[in-house]
N, C-alpha and C positions, 0 to 999 in steps of 0.2 A: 357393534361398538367400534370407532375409528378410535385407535392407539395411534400416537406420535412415537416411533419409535426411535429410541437413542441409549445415551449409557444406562445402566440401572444400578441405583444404588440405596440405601435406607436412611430415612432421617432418622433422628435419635427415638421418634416415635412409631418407629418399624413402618410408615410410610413411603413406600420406594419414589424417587419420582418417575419414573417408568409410569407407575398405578396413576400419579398424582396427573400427567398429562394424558389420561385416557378421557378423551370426549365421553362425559356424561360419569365421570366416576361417582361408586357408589358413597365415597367419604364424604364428598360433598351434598348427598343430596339430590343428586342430577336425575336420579329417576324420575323423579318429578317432571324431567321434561317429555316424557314420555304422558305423563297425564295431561298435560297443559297443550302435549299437541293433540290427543283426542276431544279435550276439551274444545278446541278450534274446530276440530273435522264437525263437532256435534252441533256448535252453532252455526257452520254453514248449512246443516241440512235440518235443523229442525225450522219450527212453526211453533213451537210452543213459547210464549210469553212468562209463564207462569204469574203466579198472584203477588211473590212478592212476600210468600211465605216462605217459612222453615218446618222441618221436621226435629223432634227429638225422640227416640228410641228409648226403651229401658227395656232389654234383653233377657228372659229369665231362664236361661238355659239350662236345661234340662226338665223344665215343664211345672209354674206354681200351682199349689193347689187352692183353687175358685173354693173349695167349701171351707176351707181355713182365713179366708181372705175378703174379696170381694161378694159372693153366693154361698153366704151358711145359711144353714138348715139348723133351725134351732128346735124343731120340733120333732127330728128324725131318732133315731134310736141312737146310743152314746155311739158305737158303732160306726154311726156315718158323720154324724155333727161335729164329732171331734175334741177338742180340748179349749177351746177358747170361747168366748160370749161375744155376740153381735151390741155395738154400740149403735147409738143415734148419730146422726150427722147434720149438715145444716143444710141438707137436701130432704125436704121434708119426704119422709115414707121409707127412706132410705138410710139401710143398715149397715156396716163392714163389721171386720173384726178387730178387737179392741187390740189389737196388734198396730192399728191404721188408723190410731187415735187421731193423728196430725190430718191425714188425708182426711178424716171426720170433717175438721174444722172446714175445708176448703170444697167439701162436693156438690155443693154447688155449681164448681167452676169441673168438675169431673162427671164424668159417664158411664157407662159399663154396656159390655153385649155380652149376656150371659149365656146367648146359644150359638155360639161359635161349634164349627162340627165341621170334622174332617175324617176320614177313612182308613188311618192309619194310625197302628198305637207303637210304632218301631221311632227309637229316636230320632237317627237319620233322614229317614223318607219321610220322620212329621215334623224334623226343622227346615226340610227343604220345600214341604210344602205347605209351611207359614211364612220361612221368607221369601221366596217367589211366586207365593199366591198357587200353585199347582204341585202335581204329584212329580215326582222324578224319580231318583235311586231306590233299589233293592238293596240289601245287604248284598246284594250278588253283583250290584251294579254301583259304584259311589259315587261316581264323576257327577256333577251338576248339569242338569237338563236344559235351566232355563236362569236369567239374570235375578238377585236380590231386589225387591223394590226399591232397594236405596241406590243399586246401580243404576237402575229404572231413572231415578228420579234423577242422578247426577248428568244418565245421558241426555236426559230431557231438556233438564233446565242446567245443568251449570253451577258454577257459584254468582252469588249475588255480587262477589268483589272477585275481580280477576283475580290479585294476589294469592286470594284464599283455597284449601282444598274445596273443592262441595260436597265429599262424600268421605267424614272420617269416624274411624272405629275407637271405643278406647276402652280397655287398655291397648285391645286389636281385635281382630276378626274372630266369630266364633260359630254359633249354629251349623257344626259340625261342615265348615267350609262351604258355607252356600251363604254366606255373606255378598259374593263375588258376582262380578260381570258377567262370563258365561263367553257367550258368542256378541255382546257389545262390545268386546275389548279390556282387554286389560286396564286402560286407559280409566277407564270407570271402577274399577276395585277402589274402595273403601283406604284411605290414607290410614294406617295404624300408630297408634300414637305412641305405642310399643313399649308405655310405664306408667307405673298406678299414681293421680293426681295426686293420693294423700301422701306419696312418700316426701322424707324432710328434703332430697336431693332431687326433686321432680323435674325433669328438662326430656322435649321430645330430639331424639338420636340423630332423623331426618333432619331436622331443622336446626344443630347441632356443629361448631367447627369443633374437627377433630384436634386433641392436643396437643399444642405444638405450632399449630394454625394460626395463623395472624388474616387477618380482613386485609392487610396490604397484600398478601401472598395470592388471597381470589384474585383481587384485583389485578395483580400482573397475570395470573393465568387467563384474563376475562381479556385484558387485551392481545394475549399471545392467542386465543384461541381466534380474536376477531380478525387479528391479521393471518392467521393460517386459511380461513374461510374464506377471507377478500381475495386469495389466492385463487382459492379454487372455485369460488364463482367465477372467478375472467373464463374459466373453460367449460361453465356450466350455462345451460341457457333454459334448464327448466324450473328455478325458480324453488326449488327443493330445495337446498343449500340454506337459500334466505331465510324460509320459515324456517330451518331448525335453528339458526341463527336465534331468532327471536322467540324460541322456546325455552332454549338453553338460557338467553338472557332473563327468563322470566322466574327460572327454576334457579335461578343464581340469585334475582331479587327477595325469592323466598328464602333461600339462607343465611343471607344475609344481610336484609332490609330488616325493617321494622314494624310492617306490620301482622306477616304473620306471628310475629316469635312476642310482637307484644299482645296477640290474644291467647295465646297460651301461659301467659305468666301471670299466675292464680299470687303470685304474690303482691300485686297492685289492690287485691279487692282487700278489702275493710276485713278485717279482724271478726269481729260480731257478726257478720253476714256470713264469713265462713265457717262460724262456729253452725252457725244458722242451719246449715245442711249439713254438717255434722263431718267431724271429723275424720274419715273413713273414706274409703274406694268409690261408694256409690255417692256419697256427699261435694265430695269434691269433681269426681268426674260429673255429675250434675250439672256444676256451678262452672267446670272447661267449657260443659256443651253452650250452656248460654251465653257464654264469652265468644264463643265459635260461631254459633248462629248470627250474635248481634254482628259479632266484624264479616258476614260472609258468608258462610258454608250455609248450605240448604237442608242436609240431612247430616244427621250425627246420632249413630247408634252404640249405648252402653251396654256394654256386655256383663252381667252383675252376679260371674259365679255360676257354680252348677247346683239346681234344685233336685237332684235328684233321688227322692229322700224315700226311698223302702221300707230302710229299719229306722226305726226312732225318728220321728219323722217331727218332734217336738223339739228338740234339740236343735237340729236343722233349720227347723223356722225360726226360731229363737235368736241365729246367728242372722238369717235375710231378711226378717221382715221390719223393725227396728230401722234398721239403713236405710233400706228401701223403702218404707212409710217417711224419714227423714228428708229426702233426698225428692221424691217428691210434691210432696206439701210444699218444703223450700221452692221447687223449680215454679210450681204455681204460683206461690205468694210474690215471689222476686219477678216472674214475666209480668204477672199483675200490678204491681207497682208502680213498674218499667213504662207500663202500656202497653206490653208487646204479648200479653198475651191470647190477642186476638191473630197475631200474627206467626206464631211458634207454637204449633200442635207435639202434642205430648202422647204417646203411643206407649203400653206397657204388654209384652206380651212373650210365650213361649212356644213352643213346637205344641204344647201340646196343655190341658190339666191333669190333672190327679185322681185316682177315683174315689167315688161316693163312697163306697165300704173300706174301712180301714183291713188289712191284712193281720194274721200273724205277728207281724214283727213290730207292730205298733206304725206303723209306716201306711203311703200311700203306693199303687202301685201307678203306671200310663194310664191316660185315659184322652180318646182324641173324641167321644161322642156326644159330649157337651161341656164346654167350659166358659172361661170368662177370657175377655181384654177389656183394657181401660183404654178411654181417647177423652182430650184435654185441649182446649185451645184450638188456638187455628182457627173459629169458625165455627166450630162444633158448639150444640147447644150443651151446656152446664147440665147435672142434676137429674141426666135420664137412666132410665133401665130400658134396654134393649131386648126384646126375646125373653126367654122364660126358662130354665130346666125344669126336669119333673120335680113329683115332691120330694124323692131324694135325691136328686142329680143326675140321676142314670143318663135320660136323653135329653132330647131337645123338646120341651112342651109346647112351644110358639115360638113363632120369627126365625127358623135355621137360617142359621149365615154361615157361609164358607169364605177360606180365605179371600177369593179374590175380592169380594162384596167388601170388606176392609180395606182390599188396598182402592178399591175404585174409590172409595170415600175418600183415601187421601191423598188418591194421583188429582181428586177432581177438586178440594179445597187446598192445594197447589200451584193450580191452573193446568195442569196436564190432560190436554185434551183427551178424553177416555176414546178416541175412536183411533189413536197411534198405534201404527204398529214400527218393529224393527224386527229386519230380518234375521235368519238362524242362519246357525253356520250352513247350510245348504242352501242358501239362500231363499228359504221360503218366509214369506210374511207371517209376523205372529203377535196378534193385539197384546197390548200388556194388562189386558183385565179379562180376557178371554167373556166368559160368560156373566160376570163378575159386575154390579151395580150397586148404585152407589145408596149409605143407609140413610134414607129418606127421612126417619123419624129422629138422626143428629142432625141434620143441615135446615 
């Protein structure tokens, strides 16, 4: 970080200006010029066009249970089927739980892959390898191996509007820190929106003058910093200088312009619409994310809480599924509306399910050897069942997918060419669907 250094003193807002003239201070936001210049390095070196799509996430961190949800068993022993009754839907043959009354109405326009199967029932090493499609961390080991698919996709493709992040978390990052880039760069992490949509004082930090701050005040910093650089360009001849130049001016437009901070302000949209997705964390972060994809961003993952429910595992659901059943119905019927829901895929998923036998504690324990994701839009056909578990969920009966098979399905209704690699920090080449292809019976 280049500091202009001079006297140091505090404004009434304990802002020294010392901090205040640090090239790239954090108050302002400027880290962002750090994104917007990998954003630059990644369109000079890729190939990828993409479709012109977006992604939306809904995160169930710490692992939902498929037999309470999407894959019950209504004919299994009380034991394994649980507490709740399978409804009809307007997906002929197809069941959920009356918990998913709303998504009922809409699955048609919804999917499921009920034989999703991975090798690990530890939370860590089976968030790390759902969000990165592969295996990584031991408890012995936790750093991340390999980049998230949403860093995947931000280094691929970008944002669809310069202005915009292409790759934001909300409320922030989570799946036990493998959200993250890896060895693409920091550049590519996940923008954190760092506050819950439904609070009454909801405003993103980043994007945020600190206060005390007046827009006249950037503005003379913006020209003091222009003239400090025209300085040192006369003695520079590599042409570096320039481009941070116009990073910093882009990461200054985001703080200060208008159109990131106006897709962020959930207070424009219609009263009844936001009632629509319900008043709550996952309802309104829902209705940010479509606001995000329409101005821009490519991918946008909702982090919705931890499922991780052992004891009294009824209670728990009680408090997720209500929202979550809320939040998406809304995001289908609203991209439907829109029209845009051929063009914003809807992805719901966790490290891991739950298992078929209830435990002791009325609870579910890990279970990584068959479970469920949903996929939505984008391209994907409406109203399928994917794969099969057995008759009580134990395994996989038909169709085993592994994570990368998911994420190929949605680097490729993207436009991201599945044969891309980026290399590792050793520099070796490393595809980002490894073995991994795409599911033929959605596309």
């Amino acid at each position: 970080m280049l500091t202009l250094t001079g006297t140091s003193f505090s404004c009434c807002d304990g802002i020294s200006r010392r901090n205040f003239l640090q090239i790239g201070s954090p108050v302002l936001g400027l880290g962002l010029a750090d994104v917007l210049r990998g954003r630059a390095i990644a369109e000079a070196t890729t190939t990828a066009k993409g479709s012109g799509k977006s992604l939306i996430v809904f995160w169930t961190h710490g692992g939902m249970s498929q037999q309470d949800t999407y894959d019950m068993k209504p004919e299994a022993p009380a034991e394994y089927r649980g507490m709740y009754q399978p409804i009809a839907t307007s997906a002929n043959g197809i069941t959920v739980s009356e918990r998913f009354a709303r998504q009922a109405k809409v699955m048609h326009h919804i999917s499921q892959v009920r034989s999703v199967h991975h090798e690990n029932g530890i939370h860590a090493p089976s968030a790390h390898w759902m969000a990165t499609g592969r295996f990584g961390p031991t408890l012995a080991r936790n750093a991340a191996q390999h980049p998230s698919f949403g860093s995947v996709i931000s280094r691929s493709l970008g944002a669809r509007n310069s202005h915009m992040p292409p790759y934001v978390a909300i409320p922030k990052a989570e799946a036990f820190g493998y959200q993250g880039a890896v060895y693409l760069g920091k550049a590519y992490n996940p923008f954190e929106v760092g506050a819950d949509p439904n609070s009454k004082d909801f405003k993103v930090a980043n994007l945020s003058m600190p206060k005390g701050l007046e827009l006249k005040s950037v503005e003379n910093r913006r020209k003091l910093l222009r003239k400090f650089d025209t300085l040192r360009r006369d003695v520079d001849n590599s042409g570096v200088l320039e481009g941070l130049d116009a990073f910093k001016t882009q990461a200054l437009e985001m703080v200060t312009g208008d159109a990131v901070r106006t897709a962020f302000d959930l207070s424009s949209e219609d009263d009844k619409l936001r009632d629509r997705y319900g008043r709550h964390q996952y309802g309104q972060s829902a209705l940010l994310a479509r606001r995000l994809v329409e101005a821009g961003s490519t991918c946008v993952t909702i982090n919705t809480g931890y499922w991780d429910h052992h004891n009294d595992i009824e209670p728990g659901l009680e408090t997720h599924l209500p929202p979550l059943d809320a939040a998406i119905a809304a995001l289908v019927e609203d991209l439907h509306e829109r029209g845009m829901l051929n063009d914003v895929m809807i992805y719901c998923a966790g490290e891991f399910g739950r298992t078929p036998l209830m435990n002791g504690h009325a609870g579910r324990d890990h279970w990584s050897n068959c479970f469920t994701v949903m996929l939505a839009g984008g391209g994907i056909k409406g109203g399928q069942i994917v794969g099969a578990s057995e008759k009580w969920g134990g395994g996989v009966k038909e169709r085993l997918t592994v994570p990368l098979d998911i994420y190929a399905t949605i680097f490729q209704q993207l436009g991201i060419p599945l044969e891309t690699h980026y290399e590792d920090a050793s520099g070796r080449p490393v595809s980002i669907v490894g073995e991994g292809s795409p599911i033929r019976e959605l596309l």
